[in-house]
C-alpha positions, 0 to 999 in steps of 0.5 A: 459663121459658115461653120454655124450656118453648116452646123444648123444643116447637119442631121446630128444637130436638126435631131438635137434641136428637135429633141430640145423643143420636144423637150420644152413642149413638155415643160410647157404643158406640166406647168400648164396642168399645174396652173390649172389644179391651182387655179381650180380650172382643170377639167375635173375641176369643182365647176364642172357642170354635172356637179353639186354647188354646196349640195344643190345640184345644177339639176335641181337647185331651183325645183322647189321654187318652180313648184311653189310658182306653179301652185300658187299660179293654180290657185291665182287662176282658181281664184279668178275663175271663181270670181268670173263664174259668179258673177252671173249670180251677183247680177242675178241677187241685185235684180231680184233684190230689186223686186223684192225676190229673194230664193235659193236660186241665186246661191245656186247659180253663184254656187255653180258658176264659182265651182265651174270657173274655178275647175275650168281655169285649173283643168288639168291641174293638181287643184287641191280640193279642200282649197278650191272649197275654200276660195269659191266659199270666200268668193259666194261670201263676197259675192253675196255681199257686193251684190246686195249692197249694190242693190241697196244703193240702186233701190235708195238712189232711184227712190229718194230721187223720185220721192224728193224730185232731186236730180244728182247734181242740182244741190247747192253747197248749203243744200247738200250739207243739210241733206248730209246731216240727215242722212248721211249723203250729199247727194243722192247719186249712186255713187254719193250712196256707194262711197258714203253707204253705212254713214247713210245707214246709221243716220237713216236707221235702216243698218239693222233692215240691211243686216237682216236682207244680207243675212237672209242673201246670204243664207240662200246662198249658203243653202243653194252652195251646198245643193250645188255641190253636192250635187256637182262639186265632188266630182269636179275637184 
């Protein structure tokens, strides 16, 4: 025991016992570096971040679908900048309707606000031209024939009401069943009119009137659309 105990101080040995660990050091970090090429963990290994995942580069693998967004985006906004703008000319087409006003005024107010709200909402955009054309034209379209229908309603509620002194509401079941089978409503409420409107129409006979009223609206709009644009809408987009 001694001679071990002396034999741990000794130079010779503490050498021997260093180069020993040094030794094993080595071993250790061999084996490590192989389990590493093995694993497909090592430094250079096929995960590193600057590399390519079966050809997509971690750069850019998802560049095309942030593009896809983008555009689709643009046009969503370009779409909901149509339909605010022209409102103002639907409002303008169902009031004048009313009086028996009908002129190319309200396309062109349609026309304007639909060409200006879908600009303002893609302002700074890459907005294809042929695009935003084609949504403010579907928009006037629309437009033209929710605000003409709406007038109808309002001129058909309001008259029949004053004509037959019926308030929307004071018909009894047996009442509202003959009114239906005349014309085609239950009662004369603007919603009656709006949920149950062509019915109405066929059963009145007045469906070619309102298809001659939406063709002339529609028409003007038209009409005032390519004025307005002519005028504006080729530099805007």
């Amino acid at each position: 025991m001694d001679d071990f105990m002396t034999g741990i101080g000794n130079d010779t040995n503490d050498a021997a016992v260093n180069n020993a660990a040094m030794q094993a050091n080595n071993v250790a970090a061999q084996a490590g570096d192989t389990a590493q090429q093995y694993t497909g963990y090592s430094s250079t290994s096929s995960y590193d971040s600057t590399s390519n995942y079966g050809g997509y580069s971690s750069t850019a693998s998802y560049s095309d679908f942030d593009n896809q967004d983008s555009d689709f985006i643009i046009l969503l906004k370009g779409a909901l900048g149509a339909v605010v703008g022209a409102i103002p000319g639907v409002i303008l087409i169902i009031f004048l309707a009313r009086i028996g006003f009908i002129a190319a005024v309200c396309g062109a107010v349609m026309a304007a606000g639909s060409f200006f709200g879908y600009k303002f909402m893609t302002k700074g955009k890459n907005s294809s031209e042929s695009a935003g054309l084609i949504i403010c034209g579907i928009v006037m379209l629309i437009g033209v024939y929710v605000a003409v229908r709406t007038s109808w309603c309002m001129e058909v509620s309001s008259v029949m009401q004053d004509r037959f002194d019926i308030t929307p509401g004071s018909l009894n079941t047996a009442q509202s069943d003959i009114l239906y089978e005349y014309c085609g409503v239950r009662d004369f409420s603007f919603s009656e009119c709006s949920s149950n409107f062509w019915t109405m129409l066929d059963r009145v006979g007045v469906k070619g009137k309102f298809m001659r009223s939406l063709l002339e609206n529609l028409l003007f709009a038209v009409v005032g659309g390519i004025g307005t644009f002519s005028k504006y809408g080729k530099s805007d987009f």
